[in-house]
C-alpha positions as CSV (number, residue, x, y, z in Angstrom):
1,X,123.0,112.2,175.8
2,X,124.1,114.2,178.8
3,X,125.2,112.3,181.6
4,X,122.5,114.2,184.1
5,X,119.9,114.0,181.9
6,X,116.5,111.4,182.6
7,X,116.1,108.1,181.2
8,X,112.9,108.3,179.5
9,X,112.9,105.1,177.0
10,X,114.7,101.9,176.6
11,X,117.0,103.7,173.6
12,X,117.8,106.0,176.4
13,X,119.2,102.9,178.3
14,X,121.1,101.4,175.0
15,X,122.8,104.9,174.5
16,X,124.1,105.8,178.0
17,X,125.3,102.3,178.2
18,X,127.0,102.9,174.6
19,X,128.4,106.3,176.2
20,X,130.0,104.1,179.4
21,X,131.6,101.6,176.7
22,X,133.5,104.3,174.9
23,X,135.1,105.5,177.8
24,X,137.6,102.5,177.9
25,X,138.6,99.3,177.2
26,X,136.0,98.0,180.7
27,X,133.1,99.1,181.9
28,X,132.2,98.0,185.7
29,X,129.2,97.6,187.7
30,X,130.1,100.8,189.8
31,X,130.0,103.1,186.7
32,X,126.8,101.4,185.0
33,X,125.2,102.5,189.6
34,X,126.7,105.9,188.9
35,X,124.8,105.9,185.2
36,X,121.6,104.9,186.1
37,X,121.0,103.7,190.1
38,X,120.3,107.5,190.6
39,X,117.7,107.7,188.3
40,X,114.1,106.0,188.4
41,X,114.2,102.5,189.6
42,X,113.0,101.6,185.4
43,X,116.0,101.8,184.0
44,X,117.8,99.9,186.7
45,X,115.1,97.0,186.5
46,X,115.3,96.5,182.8
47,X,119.4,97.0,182.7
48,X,120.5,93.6,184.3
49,X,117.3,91.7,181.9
50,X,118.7,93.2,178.6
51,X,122.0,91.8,179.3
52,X,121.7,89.0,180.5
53,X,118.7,88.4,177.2
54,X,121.8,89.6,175.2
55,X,125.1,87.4,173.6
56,X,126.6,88.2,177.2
57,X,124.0,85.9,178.6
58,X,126.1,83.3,177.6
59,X,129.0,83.7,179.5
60,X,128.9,81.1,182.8
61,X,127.2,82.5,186.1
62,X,126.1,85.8,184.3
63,X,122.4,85.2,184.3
64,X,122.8,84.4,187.6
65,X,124.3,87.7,188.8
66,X,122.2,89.6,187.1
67,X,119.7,87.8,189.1
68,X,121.0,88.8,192.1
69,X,121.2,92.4,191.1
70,X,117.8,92.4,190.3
71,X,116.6,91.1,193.9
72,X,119.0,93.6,195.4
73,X,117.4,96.5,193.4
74,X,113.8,95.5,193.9
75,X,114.6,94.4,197.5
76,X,115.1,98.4,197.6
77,X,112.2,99.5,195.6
78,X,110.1,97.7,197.9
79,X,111.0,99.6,201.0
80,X,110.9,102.8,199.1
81,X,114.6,103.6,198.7
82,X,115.1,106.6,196.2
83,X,118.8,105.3,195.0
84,X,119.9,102.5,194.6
85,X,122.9,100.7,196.3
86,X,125.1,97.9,195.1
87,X,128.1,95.7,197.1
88,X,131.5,96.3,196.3
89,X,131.9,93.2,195.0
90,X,129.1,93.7,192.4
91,X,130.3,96.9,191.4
92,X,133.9,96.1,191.1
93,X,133.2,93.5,188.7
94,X,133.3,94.8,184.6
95,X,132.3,93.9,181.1
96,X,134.3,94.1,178.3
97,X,133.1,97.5,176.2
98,X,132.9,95.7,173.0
99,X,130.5,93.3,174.1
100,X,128.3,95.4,175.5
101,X,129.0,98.0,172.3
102,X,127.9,94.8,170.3
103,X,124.8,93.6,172.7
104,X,123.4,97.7,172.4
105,X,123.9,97.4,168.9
106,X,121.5,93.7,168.8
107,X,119.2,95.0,171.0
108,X,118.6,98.5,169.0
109,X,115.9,97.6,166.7
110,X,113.7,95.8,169.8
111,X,114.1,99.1,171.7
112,X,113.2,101.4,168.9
113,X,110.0,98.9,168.8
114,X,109.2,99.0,172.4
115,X,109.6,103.1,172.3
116,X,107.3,103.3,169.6
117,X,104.4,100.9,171.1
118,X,104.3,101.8,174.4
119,X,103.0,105.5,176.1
120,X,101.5,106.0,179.6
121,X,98.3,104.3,180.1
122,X,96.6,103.9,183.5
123,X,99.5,105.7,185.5
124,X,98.1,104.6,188.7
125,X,99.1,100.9,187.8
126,X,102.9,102.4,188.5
127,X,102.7,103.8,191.3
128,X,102.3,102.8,195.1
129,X,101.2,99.7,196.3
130,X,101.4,98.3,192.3
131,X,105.0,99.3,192.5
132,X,105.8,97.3,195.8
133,X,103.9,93.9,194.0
134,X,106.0,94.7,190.8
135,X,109.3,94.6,193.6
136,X,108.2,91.7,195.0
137,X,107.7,89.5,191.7
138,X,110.7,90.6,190.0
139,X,112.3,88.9,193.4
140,X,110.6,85.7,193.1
141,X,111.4,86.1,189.4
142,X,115.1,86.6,190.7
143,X,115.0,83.6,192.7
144,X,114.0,81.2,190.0
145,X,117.1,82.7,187.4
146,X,119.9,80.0,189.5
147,X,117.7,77.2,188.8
148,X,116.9,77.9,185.1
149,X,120.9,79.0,184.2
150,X,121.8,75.6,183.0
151,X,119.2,74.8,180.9
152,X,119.0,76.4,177.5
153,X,117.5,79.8,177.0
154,X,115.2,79.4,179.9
155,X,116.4,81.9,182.1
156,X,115.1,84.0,179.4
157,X,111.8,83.8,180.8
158,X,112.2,85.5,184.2
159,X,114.5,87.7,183.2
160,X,111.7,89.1,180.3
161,X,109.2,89.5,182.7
162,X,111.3,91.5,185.0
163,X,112.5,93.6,181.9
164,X,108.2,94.5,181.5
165,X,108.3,95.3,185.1
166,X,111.4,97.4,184.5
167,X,110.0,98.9,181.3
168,X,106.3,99.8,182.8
169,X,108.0,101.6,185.7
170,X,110.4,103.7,183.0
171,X,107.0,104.5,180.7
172,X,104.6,104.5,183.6
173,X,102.4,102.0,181.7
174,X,99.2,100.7,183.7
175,X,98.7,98.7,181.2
176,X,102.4,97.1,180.9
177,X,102.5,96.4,184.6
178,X,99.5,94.3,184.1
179,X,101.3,92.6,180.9
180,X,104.5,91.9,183.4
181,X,102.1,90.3,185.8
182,X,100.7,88.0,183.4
183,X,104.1,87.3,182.0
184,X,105.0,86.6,185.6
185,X,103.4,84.0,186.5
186,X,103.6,82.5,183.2
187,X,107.7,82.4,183.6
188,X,106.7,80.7,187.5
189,X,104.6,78.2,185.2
190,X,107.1,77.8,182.6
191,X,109.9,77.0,185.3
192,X,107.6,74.4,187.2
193,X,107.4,72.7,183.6
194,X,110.9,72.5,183.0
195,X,112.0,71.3,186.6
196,X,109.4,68.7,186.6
């Protein structure tokens, strides 16, 4: 896949992301801006979910930078940015290539799903005002990753629901967005029910 060329699917993501790994032993957060923060804000939306729903969610404090990354990104969607921009301190930070070589290689057979099932239905749903609502949930999402890291698997939640969000943006599925909604506010119930 050609560095310059568009992300159109989530085996798009999985493959640049391969292509970054195999150019050394790390791959930092300033090379995975450079891959995708100039693109569509889809791609950069669903990146930070599918690690963090990957083995590398595991590693302590991850979930919750990827959380952060997330607001930061939508924080920027929502005012209408066209790239995205990241601290240094994000960007500096790297990933072993093997571990993300192995988490693309897990998440393969979900993307190859999700390319096949969804198309673009009810475009207008991903655009405009829908796309500010979608930046302003995937925050709130965000928000609740720090107080669901410690428990189990529940960060999960959230972090799915922003990947929709990311996913309907990269498809331009109406129909999607409206899927990430619901999931949305189920996630916001799901985390009331497990702070209780």
């Amino acid at each position: 896949m050609s560095p310059t060329s568009e992300i159109h699917s989530v085996s798009d993501i999985l493959e640049r992301l391969e292509e970054l790994a195999a150019q050394g032993p790390r791959v930092n957060g300033g090379a995975l801006v450079r891959a995708f923060g100039s693109r569509s804000y889809g791609p950069v939306l669903m990146l930070p979910p599918l690690l963090e729903i990957s083995p590398l969610g595991g590693v302590p404090g991850f979930a919750s930078t990827m959380a952060v990354v997330v607001a930061l990104v939508a924080g920027q969607m929502m005012f209408g940015l066209e790239c995205c921009w990241l601290p240094r301190m994000l960007t500096r930070g790297s990933v072993p290539s093997a571990k993300i070589r192995r988490a693309s290689e897990k998440m393969r057979p979900l993307a190859s799903r999700l390319d096949r099932w969804f198309h673009g239905r009810l475009r207008k749903l991903t655009r405009g005002t829908a796309v500010r609502a979608a930046a302003m949930a995937c925050i709130l999402l965000a928000c609740t990753v720090p107080l669901l890291e410690f428990v189990p698997f529940a960060s999960t939640a959230p972090m799915a629901a922003i990947a929709l969000f990311g996913l309907a943006l990269l498809v331009h599925d109406g129909a999607l967005m409206v899927a990430a909604f619901v999931a949305a506010a189920a996630a916001i119930v799901f985390m009331a029910i497990v702070l209780a």
